[in-house]
Each structure stands twice: as structure tokens, then as C-alpha cells.
ROSE-4610 file (N, C-alpha, C; in Angstrom, 1 decimal, always signed):
// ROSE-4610
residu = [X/X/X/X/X/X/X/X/X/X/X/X/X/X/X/X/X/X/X/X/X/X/X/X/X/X/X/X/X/X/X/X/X/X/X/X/X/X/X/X/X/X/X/X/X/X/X/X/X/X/X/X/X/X/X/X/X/X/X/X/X/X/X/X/X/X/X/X/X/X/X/X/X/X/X/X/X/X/X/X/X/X/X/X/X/X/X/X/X/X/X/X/X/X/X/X/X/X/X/X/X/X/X/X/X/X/X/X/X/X/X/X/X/X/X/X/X/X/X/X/X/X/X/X/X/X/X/X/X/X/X/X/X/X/X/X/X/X/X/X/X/X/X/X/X/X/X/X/X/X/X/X/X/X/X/X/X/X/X/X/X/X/X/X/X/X/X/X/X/X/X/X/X/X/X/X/X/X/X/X/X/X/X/X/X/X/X/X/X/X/X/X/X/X/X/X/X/X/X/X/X/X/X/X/X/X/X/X/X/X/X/X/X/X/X/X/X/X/X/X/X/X/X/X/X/X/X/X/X/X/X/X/X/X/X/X/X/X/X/X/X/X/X/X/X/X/X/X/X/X/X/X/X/X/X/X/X/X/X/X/X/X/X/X/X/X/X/X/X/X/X/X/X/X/X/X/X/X/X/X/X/X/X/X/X/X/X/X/X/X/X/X/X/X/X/X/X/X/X/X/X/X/X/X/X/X/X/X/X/X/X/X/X/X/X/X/X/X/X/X/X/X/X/X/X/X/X/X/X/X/X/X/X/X/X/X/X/X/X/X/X/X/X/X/X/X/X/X/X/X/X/X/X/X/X/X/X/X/X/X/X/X/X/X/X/X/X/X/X/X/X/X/X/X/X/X/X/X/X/X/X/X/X/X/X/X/X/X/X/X/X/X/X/X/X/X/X/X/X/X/X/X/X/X/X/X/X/X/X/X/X/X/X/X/X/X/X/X/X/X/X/X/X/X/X/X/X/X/X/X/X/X/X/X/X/X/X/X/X/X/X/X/X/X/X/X/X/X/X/X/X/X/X/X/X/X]
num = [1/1/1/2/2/2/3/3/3/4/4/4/5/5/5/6/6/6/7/7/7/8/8/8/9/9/9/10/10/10/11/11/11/12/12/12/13/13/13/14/14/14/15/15/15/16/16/16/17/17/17/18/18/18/19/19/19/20/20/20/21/21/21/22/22/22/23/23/23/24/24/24/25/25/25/26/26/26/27/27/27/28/28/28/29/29/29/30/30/30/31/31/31/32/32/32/33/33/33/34/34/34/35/35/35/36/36/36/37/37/37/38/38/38/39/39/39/40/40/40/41/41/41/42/42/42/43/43/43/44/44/44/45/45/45/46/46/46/47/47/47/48/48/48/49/49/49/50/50/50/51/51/51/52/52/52/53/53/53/54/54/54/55/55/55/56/56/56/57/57/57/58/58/58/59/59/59/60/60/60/61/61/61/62/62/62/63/63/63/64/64/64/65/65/65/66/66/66/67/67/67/68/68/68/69/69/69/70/70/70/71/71/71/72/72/72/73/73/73/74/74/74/75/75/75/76/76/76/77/77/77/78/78/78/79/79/79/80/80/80/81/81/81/82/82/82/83/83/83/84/84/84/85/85/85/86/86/86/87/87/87/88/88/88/89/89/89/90/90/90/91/91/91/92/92/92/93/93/93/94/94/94/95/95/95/96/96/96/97/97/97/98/98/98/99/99/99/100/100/100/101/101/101/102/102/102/103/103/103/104/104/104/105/105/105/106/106/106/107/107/107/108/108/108/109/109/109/110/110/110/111/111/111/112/112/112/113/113/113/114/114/114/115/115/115/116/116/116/117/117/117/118/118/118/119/119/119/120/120/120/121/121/121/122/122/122/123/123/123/124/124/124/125/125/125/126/126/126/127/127/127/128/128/128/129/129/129/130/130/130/131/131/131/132/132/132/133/133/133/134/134/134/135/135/135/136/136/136/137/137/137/138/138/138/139/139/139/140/140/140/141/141/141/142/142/142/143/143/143/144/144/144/145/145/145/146/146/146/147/147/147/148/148/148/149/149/149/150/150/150/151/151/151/152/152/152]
x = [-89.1/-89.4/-88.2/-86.9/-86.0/-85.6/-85.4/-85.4/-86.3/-87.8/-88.7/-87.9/-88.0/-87.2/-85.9/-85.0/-84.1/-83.7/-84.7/-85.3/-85.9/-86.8/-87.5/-86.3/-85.1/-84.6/-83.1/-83.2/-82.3/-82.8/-83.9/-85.1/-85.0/-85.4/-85.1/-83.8/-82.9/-81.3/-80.9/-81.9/-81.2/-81.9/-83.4/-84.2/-83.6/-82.9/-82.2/-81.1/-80.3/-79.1/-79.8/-80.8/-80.7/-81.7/-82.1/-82.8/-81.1/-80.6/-79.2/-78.4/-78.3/-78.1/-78.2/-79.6/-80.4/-80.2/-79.9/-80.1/-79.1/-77.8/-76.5/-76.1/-76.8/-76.2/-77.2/-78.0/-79.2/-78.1/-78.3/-77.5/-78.6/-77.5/-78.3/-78.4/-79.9/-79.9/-79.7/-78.5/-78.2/-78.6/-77.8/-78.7/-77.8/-79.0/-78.5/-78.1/-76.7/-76.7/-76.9/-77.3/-77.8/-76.2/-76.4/-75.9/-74.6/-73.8/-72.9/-74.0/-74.6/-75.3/-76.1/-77.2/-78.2/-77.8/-77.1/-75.7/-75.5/-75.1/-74.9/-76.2/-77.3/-78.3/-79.1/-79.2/-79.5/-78.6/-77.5/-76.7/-77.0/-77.1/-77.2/-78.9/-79.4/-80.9/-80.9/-80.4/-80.2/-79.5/-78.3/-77.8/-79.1/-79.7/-81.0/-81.9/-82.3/-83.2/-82.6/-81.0/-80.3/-81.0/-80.4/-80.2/-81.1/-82.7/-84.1/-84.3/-83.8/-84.5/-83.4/-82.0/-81.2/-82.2/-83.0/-83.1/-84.7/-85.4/-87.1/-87.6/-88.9/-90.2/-91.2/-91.4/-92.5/-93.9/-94.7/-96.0/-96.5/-98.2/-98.5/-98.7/-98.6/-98.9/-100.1/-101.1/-102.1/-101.8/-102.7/-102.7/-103.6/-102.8/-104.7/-105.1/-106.4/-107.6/-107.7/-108.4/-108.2/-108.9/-109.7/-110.4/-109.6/-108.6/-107.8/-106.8/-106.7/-105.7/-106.7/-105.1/-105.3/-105.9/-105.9/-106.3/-105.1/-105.3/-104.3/-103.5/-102.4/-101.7/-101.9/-101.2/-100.7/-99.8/-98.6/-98.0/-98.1/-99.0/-99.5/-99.4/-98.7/-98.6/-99.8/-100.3/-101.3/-101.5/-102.0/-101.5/-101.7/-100.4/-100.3/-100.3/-101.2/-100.5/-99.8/-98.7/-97.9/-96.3/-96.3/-95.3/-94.9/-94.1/-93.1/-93.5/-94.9/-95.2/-95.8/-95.9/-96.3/-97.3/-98.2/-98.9/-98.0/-97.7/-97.4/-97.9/-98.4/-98.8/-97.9/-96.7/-96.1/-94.9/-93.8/-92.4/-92.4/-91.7/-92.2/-92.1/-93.4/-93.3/-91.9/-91.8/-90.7/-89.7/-89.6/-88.8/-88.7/-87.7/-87.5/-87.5/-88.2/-88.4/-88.1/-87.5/-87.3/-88.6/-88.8/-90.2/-89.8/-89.8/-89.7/-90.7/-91.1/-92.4/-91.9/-92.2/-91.7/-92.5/-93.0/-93.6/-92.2/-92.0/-91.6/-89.9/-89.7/-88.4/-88.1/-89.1/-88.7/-88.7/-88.5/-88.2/-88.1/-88.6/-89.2/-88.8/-88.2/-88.4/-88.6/-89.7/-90.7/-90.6/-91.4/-91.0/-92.5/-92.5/-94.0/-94.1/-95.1/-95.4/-97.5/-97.3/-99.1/-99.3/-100.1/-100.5/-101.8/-102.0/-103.0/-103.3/-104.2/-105.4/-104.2/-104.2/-103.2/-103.2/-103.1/-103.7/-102.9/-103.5/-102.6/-101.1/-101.0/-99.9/-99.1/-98.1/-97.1/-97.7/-98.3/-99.1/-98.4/-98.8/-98.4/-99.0/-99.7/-100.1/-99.4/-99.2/-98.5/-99.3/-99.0/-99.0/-99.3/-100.1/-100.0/-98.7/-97.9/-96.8/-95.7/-95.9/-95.0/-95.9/-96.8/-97.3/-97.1/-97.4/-96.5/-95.2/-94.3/-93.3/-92.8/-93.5/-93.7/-94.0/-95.1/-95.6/-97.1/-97.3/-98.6/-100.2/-100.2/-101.6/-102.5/-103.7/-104.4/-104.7/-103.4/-104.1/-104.4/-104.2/-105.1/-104.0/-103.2/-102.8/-101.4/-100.6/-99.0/-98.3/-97.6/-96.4/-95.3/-94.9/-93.4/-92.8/-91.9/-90.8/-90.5/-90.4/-90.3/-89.1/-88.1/-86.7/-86.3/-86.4/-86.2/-85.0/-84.6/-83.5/-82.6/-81.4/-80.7/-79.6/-79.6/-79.3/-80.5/-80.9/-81.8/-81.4]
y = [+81.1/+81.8/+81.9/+82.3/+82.3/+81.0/+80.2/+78.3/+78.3/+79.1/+78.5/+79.1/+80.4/+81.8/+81.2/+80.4/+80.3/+78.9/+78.0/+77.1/+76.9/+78.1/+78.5/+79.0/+79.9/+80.9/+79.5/+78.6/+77.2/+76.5/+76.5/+75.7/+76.5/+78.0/+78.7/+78.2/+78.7/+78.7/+77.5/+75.9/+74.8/+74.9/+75.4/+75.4/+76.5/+77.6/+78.2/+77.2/+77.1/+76.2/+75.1/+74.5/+73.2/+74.0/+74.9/+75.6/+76.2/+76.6/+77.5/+76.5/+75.2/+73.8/+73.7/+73.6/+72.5/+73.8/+75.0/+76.1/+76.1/+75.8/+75.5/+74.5/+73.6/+72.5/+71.8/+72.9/+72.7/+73.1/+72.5/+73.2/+74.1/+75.0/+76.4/+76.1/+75.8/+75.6/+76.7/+76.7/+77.5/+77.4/+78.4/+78.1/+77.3/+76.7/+74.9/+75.8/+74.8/+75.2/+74.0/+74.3/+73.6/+72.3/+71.2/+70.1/+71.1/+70.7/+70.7/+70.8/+69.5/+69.3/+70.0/+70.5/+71.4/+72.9/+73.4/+74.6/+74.4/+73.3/+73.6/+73.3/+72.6/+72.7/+73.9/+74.8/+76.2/+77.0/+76.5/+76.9/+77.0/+76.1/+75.3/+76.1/+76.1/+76.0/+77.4/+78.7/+80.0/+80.2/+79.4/+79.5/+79.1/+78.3/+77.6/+78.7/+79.5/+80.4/+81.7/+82.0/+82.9/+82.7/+81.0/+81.0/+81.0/+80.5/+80.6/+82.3/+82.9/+84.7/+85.0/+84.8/+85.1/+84.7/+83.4/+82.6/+82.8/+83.7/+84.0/+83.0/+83.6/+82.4/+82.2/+80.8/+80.8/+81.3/+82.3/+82.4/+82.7/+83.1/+83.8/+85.1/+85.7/+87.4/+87.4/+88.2/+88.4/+90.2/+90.7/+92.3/+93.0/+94.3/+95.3/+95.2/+95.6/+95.8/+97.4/+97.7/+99.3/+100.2/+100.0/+100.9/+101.4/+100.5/+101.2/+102.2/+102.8/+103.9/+105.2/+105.9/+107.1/+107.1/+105.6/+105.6/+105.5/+106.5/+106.2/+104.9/+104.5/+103.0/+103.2/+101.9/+102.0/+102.7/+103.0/+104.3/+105.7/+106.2/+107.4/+107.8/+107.0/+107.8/+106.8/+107.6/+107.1/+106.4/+105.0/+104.0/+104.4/+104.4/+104.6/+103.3/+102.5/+101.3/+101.7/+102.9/+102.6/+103.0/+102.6/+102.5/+101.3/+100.9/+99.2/+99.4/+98.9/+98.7/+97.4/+96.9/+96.1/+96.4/+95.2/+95.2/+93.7/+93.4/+92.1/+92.7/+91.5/+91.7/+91.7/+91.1/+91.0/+92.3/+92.0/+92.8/+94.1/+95.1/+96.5/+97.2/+98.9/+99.2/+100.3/+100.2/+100.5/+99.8/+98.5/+97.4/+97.1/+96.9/+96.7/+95.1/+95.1/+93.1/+92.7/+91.7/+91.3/+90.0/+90.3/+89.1/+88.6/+87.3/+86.5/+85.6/+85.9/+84.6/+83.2/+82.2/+81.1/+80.2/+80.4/+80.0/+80.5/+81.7/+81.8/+82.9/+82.5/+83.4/+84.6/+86.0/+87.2/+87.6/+88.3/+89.3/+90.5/+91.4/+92.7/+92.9/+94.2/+94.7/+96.0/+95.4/+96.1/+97.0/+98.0/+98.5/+98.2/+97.9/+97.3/+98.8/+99.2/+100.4/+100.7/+98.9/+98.8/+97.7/+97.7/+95.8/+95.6/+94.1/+93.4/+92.4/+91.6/+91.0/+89.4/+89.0/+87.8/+86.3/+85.7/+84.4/+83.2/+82.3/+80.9/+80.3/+81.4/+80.9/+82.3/+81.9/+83.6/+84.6/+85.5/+86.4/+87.8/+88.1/+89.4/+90.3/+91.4/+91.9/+93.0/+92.4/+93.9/+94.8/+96.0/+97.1/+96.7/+97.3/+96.4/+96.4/+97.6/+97.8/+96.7/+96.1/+95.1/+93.7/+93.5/+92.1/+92.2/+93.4/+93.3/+92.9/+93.3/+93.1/+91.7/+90.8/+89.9/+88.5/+89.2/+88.8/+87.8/+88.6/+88.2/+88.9/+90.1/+90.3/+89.8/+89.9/+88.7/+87.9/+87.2/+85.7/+85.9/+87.5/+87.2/+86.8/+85.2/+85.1/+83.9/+84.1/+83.0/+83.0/+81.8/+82.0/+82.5/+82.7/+83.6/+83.1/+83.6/+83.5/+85.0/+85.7/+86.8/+87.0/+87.6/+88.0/+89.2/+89.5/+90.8/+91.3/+92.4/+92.8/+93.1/+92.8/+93.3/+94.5/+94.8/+96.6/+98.0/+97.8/+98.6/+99.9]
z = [-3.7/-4.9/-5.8/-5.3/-5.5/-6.8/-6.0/-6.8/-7.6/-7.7/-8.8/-10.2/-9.4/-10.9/-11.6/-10.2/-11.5/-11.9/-11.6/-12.1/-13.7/-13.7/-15.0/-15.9/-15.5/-16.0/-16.6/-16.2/-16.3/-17.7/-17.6/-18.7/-19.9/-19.4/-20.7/-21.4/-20.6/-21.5/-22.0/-21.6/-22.2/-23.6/-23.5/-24.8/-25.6/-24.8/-26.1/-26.6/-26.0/-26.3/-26.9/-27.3/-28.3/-29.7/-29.1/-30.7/-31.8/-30.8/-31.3/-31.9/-31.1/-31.7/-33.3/-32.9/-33.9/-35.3/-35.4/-36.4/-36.5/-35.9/-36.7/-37.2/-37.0/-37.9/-38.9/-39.0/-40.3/-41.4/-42.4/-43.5/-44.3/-44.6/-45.3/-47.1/-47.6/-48.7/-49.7/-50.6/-51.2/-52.7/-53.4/-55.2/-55.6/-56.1/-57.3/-58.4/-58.1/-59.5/-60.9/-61.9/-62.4/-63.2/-62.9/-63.9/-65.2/-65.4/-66.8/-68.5/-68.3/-69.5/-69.7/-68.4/-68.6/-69.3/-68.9/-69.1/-70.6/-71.0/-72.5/-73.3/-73.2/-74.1/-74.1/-72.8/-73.1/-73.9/-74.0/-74.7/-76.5/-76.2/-77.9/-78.4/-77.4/-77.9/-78.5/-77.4/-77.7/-78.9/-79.5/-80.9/-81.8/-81.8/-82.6/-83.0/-81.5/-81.7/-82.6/-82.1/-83.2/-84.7/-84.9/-86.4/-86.8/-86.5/-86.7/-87.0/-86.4/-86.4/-87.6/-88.2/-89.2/-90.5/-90.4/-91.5/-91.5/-90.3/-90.8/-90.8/-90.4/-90.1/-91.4/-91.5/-92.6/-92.4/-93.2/-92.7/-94.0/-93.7/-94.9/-95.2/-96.1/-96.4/-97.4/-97.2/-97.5/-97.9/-98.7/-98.7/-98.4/-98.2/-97.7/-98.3/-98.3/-98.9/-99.4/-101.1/-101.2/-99.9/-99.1/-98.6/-97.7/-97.2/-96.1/-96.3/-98.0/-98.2/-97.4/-96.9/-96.0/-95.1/-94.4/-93.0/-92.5/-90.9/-89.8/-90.0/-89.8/-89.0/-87.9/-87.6/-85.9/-85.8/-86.2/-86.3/-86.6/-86.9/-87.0/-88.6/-89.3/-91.1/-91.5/-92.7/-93.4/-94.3/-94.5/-95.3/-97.1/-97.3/-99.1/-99.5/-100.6/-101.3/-102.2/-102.5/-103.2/-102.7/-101.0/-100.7/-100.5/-99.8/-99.7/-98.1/-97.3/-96.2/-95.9/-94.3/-93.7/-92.4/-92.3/-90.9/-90.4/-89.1/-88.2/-86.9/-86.1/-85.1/-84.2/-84.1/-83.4/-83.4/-84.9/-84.4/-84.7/-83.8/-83.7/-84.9/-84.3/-85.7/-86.1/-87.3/-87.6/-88.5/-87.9/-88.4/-89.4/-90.4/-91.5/-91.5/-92.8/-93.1/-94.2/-94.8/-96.0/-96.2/-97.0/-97.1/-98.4/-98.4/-99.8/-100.3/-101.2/-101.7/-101.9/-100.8/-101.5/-102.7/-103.0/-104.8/-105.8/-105.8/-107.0/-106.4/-105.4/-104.7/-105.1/-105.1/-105.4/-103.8/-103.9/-102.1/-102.0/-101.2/-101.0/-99.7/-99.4/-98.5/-97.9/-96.9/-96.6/-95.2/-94.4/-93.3/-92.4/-91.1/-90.1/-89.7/-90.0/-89.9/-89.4/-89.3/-88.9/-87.7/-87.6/-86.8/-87.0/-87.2/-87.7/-86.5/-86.6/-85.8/-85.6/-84.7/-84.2/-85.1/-85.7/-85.9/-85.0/-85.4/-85.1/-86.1/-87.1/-87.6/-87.9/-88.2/-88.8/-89.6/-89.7/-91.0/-91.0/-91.9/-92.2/-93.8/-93.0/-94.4/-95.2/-96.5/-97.6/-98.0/-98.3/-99.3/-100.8/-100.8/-102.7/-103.3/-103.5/-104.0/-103.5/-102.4/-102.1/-102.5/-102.7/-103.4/-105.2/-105.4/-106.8/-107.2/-106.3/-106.3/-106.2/-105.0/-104.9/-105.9/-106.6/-107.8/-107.0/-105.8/-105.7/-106.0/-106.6/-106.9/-107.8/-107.3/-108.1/-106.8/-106.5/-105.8/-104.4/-103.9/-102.4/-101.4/-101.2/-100.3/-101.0/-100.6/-100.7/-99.4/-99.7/-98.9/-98.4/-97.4/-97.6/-96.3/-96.3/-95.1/-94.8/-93.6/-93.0/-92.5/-92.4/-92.2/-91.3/-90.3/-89.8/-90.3/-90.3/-91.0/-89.9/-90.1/-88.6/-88.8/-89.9/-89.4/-89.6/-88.2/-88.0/-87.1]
């Protein structure tokens, strides 16, 4: 009985010894790190995206409609068209925006103080008082480029 026990108890310890082996000389996969080149085109790209957000996105601006004076916003004040405001769906409210008409280059700036329904391209709706300014009433809808303001 003796011989079987340490027979078994022999078997064990070679199968430890080749697992203990085999687990030290696996190499341990550590973090990649990524390539030189890769490193600098995130680089580059993040300057790109910088100067894109200095220089504003093209989209269009449309304006409220009268029925909406003295309703709630998304922010809780109540929409006057004869303040210098905005709806965007996206950048928060509060944000100051410089909006420029590209037809005829006047520029307004405006505060996001609403949000509007998503589209498939850049939008944003004015305040009457800011499409006058603009020099868009009347036509409903132009183009502009949008500017976040960066002292906020």
C-alpha cells in the first residue's frame, strides 16, 4: 500500500513540475503598445478636430415659429422672440454661439437655451430677433456655420 501511495504521490509532483514548467516559460502578454506612426496620426487627427470646433460646423438655421412665445424651453425660461436665443440638439444649454449667415456674412450671437428634434445634418433654430439680425426673416431657412464660443 505503501508503494501505490507514493507512487501516486511521485506522479503528482512530476505533473506539477511540468505544469509549473510549462507556466513559466509562457510569456506573459502585456499591453501593445501601439506603432510610432499610429501615435502621431491620433495626434494630428485631435488637432483637426481642435481646429474644426474653433472654425464651426456648417448647418442650417431655421426659426421658431410665433406660437412658441412664452412656452417653457428646455431650460426652464420662457421663450421671448425678442431675445438673441437658440434651440440645438446637441451642445449644452447655456452655451454661447456665434452663428454666421453664409449668404450674406452677418453674425449673431446667440445663447442654447432650448433643444430641438435631431436631424441628419447640423440645425439649429433662432429667435426671431436673431434671424433679423441675421438678415433671414422672410425666407424660413439659410445657411450658416455655428461657432461655439470658447469663453464660457
Amino acid at each position: 500500500m505503501r508503494s501505490k501511495n507514493r507512487k501516486t504521490m511521485i506522479i503528482v509532483l512530476v505533473i506539477a513540475f511540468h505544469l509549473g514548467l510549462l507556466t513559466a516559460t509562457t510569456p506573459v502578454r502585456g499591453e501593445e503598445t501601439p506603432p510610432p506612426e499610429t501615435v502621431v496620426e491620433e495626434q494630428q487627427r485631435s488637432v483637426i478636430v481642435k481646429e474644426q470646433e474653433r472654425e464651426g460646423t456648417e448647418g442650417k438655421a431655421y426659426y421658431y415659429a410665433k406660437r412658441y412665445q412664452n412656452r417653457k424651453t428646455s431650460s426652464g425660461a420662457r421663450y421671448n422672440p425678442r431675445k438673441l436665443t437658440a434651440a440645438h440638439p446637441d451642445l449644452p444649454l447655456g452655451t454661447k454661439v456665434k452663428v454666421v449667415n453664409l449668404v450674406n456674412n452677418r453674425s449673431v450671437m446667440v445663447t442654447i437655451n432650448d433643444r430641438c428634434r435631431k436631424h441628419s445634418f447640423e440645425f439649429i433654430d433662432l429667435s426671431q430677433a436673431a434671424t433679423r439680425k441675421l438678415g433671414v426673416s422672410g425666407k424660413g431657412m439659410t445657411r450658416v456655420r455655428i461657432i461655439p464660443s470658447e469663453d464660457e
